[in-house]
Legacy VTK file of the C-alpha trace (Angstrom):
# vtk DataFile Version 3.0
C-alpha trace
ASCII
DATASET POLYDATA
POINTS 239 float
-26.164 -58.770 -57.781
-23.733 -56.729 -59.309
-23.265 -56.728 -62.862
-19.214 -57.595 -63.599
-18.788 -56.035 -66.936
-20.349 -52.911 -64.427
-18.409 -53.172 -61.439
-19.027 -49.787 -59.783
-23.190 -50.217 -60.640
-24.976 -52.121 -57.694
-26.103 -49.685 -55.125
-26.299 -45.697 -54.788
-23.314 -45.682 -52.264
-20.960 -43.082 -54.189
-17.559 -44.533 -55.692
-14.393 -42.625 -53.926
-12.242 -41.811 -56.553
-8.775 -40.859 -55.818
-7.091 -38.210 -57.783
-3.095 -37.813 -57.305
-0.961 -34.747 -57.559
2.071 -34.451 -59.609
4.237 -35.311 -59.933
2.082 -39.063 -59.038
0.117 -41.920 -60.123
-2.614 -43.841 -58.817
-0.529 -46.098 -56.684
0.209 -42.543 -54.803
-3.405 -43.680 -52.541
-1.922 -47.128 -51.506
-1.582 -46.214 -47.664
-4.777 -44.820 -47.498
-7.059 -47.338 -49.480
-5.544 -50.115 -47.174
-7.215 -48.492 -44.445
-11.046 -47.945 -46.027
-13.577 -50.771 -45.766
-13.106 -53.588 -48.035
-17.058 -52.798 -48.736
-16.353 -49.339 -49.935
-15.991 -48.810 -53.729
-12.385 -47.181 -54.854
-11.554 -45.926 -57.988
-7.713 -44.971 -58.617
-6.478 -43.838 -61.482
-3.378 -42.081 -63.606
-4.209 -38.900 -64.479
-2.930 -37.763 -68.808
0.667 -37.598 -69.124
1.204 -39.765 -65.580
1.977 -43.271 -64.629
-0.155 -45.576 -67.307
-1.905 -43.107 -68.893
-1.809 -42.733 -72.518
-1.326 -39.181 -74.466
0.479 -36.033 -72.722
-0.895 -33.850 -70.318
-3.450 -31.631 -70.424
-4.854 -28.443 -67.965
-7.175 -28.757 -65.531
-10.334 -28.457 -67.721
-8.510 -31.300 -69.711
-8.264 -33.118 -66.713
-11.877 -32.883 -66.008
-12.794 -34.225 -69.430
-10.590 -37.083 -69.066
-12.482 -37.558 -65.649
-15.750 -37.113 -66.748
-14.947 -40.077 -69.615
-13.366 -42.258 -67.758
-16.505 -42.608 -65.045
-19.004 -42.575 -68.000
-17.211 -45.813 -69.315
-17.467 -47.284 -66.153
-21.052 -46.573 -65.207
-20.160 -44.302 -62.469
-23.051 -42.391 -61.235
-22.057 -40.972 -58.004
-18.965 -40.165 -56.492
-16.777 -38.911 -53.965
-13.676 -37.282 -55.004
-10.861 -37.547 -53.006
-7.915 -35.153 -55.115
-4.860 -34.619 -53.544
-2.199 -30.865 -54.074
-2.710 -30.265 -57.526
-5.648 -33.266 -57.656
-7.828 -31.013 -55.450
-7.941 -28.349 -58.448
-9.007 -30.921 -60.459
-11.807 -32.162 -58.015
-12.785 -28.214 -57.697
-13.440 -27.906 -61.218
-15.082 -31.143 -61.655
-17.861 -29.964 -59.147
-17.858 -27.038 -60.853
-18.558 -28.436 -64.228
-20.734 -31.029 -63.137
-22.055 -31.222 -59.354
-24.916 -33.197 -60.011
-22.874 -36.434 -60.066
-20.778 -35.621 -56.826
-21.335 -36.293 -53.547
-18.945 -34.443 -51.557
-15.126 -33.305 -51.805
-12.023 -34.639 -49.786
-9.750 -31.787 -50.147
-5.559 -32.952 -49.200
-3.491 -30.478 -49.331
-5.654 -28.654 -51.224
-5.012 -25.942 -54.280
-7.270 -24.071 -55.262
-6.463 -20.708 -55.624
-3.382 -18.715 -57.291
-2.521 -17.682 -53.089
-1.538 -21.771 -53.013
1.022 -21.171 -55.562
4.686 -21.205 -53.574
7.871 -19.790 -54.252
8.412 -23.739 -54.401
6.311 -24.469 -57.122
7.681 -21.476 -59.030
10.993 -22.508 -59.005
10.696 -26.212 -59.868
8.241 -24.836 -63.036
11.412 -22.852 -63.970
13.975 -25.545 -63.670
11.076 -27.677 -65.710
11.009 -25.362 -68.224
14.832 -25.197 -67.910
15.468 -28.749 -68.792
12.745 -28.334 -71.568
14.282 -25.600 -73.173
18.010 -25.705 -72.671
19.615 -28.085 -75.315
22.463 -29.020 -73.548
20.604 -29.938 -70.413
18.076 -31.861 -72.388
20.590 -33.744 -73.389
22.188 -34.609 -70.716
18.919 -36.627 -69.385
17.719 -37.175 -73.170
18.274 -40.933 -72.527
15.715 -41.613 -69.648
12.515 -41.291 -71.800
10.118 -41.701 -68.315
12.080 -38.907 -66.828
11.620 -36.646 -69.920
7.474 -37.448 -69.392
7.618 -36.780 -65.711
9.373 -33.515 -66.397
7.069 -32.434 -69.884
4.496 -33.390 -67.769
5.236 -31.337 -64.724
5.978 -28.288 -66.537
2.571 -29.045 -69.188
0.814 -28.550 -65.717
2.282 -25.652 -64.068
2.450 -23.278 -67.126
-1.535 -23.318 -67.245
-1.901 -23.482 -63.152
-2.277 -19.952 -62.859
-4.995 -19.495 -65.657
-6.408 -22.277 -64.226
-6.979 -21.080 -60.895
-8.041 -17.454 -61.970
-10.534 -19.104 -63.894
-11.928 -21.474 -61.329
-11.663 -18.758 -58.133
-14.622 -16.873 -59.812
-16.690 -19.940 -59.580
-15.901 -21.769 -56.244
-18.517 -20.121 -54.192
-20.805 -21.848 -56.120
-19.845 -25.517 -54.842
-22.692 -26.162 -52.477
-21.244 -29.894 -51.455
-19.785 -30.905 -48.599
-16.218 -30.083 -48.648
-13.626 -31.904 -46.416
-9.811 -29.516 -46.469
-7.160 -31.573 -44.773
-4.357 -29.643 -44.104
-0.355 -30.208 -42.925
0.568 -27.472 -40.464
4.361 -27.945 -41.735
3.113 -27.559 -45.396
5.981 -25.395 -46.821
5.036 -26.070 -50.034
1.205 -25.106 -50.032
1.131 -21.907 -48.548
-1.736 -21.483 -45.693
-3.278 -18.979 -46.899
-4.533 -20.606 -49.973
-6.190 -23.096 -47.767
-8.251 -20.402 -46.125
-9.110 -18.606 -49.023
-11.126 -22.016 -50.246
-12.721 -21.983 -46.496
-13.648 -18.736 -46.380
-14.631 -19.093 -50.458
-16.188 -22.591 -49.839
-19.809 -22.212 -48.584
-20.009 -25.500 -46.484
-16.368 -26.595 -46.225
-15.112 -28.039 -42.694
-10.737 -27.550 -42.325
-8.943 -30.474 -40.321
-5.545 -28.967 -39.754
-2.820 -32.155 -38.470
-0.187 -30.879 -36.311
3.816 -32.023 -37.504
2.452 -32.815 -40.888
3.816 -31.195 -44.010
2.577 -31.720 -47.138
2.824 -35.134 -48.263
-0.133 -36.260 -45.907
-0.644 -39.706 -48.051
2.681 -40.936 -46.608
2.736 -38.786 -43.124
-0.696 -39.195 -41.846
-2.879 -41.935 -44.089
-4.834 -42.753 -41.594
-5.894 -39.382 -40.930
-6.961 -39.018 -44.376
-8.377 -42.219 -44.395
-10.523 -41.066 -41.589
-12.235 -38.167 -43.575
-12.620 -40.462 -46.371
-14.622 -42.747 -44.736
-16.654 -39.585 -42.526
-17.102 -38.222 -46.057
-18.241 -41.060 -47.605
-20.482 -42.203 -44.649
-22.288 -39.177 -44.460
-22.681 -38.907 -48.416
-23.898 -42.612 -48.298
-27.016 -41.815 -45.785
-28.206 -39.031 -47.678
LINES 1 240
239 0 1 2 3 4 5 6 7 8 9 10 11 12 13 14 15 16 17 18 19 20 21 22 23 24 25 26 27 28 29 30 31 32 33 34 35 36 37 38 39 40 41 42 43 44 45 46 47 48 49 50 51 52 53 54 55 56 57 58 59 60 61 62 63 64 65 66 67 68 69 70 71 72 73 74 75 76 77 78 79 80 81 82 83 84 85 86 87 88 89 90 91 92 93 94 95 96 97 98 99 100 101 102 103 104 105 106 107 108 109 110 111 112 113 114 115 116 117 118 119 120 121 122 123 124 125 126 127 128 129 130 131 132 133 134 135 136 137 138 139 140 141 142 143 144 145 146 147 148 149 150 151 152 153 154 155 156 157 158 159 160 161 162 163 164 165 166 167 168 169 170 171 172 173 174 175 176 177 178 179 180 181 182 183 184 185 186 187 188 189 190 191 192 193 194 195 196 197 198 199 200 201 202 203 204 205 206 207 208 209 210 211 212 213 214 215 216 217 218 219 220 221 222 223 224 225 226 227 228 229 230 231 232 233 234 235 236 237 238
């Protein structure tokens, strides 16, 4: 029986644990947890400076912490992280910094390496940092206090991205788990070659590539992603 101040304890099935991009919040999963098992255990959640969360946000190290804490307070053990764009660097890192409690990697839209950043991202980190910076325009949106977060937020993020990835490209060869990439073909904003950088980088990483799909794969193809999900999860459940 399962204990209920413990939810997630019970069994050794791993936990999928959705991680969003940004700009995003937990909720961003919706269309693809309706389609797992009612059996399987899910674990969504804001990342710092998003939706719920408390405090502003943090890099991707930061983000791992704040991972790392939140599953020790629920008595996570084992789990399968499912990140999604800028959520798959933080799922990289986290099997980086501690593999022993994951089970495998679902990889959407994946970044995770500086060839993933995009002329796209670059220019919405400089109108960020444009609204940040520029009194007048601050001004001009001073009034909507979630809009201010989403932007401090977004720009928080994409001034350490870089750093972040040159740091964590060093060290992805040594993520031994299995690795799911799903891909958009139409993904203007994730550059392809990124995506085969972690395959080739990746030592047992599989790449589903969905034809017409751009990047926001959680709203274009859930079921799709739902289906590696639950392959990923199967396979890490047997073992």
């Amino acid at each position: 029986m399962t204990d209920e101040s413990h939810p997630f304890q019970g069994n050794r099935d791993p936990v999928v644990v959705f991680i969003h991009g940004q700009p995003g919040t937990a909720s961003d999963f919706d269309e693809v947890a309706e389609r797992l098992p009612v059996t399987m255990k899910i674990l969504s959640y804001d990342r710092p400076g998003w939706g719920e969360s408390h405090g502003g946000a943090t890099d991707v190290i930061g983000n791992v912490n704040y991972l790392a804490e939140l599953l020790l307070s629920k008595s996570i053990e084992r789990v399968v992280l499912v990140g999604y764009s800028y959520g798959t660097t933080v799922a990289l890192r986290a099997a980086v910094d501690f593999p022993e409690r994951i089970a495998g990697l679902v990889l959407v839209s994946p970044v995770g390496s500086v060839e993933s950043i995009s002329v796209v991202d670059r220019v919405l980190a400089f109108t960020a940092g444009c609204i940040q910076h520029v009194p007048i325009i601050h001004r001009l949106i001073g009034r909507d206090k979630d809009r201010i977060r989403l932007i401090e937020s977004f720009y928080s993020e994409q001034v350490c991205l870089s750093d972040d990835l040159q740091q964590l490209s060093s060290q992805i060869s040594s993520i031994a788990l299995p690795v799911d990439l799903v891909v958009g073909m139409d993904d203007f904003f994730n550059p392809l070659r990124g995506t085969m950088h972690l395959l080739d980088s990746l030592p047992n990483a599989r790449l589903t590539l969905l034809k017409g799909a751009g990047h926001l794969l959680l709203n274009q193809s859930p079921e799709m992603v739902a289906g590696s999900v639950f392959g990923m999860w199967s396979d890490c459940s047997e073992r």
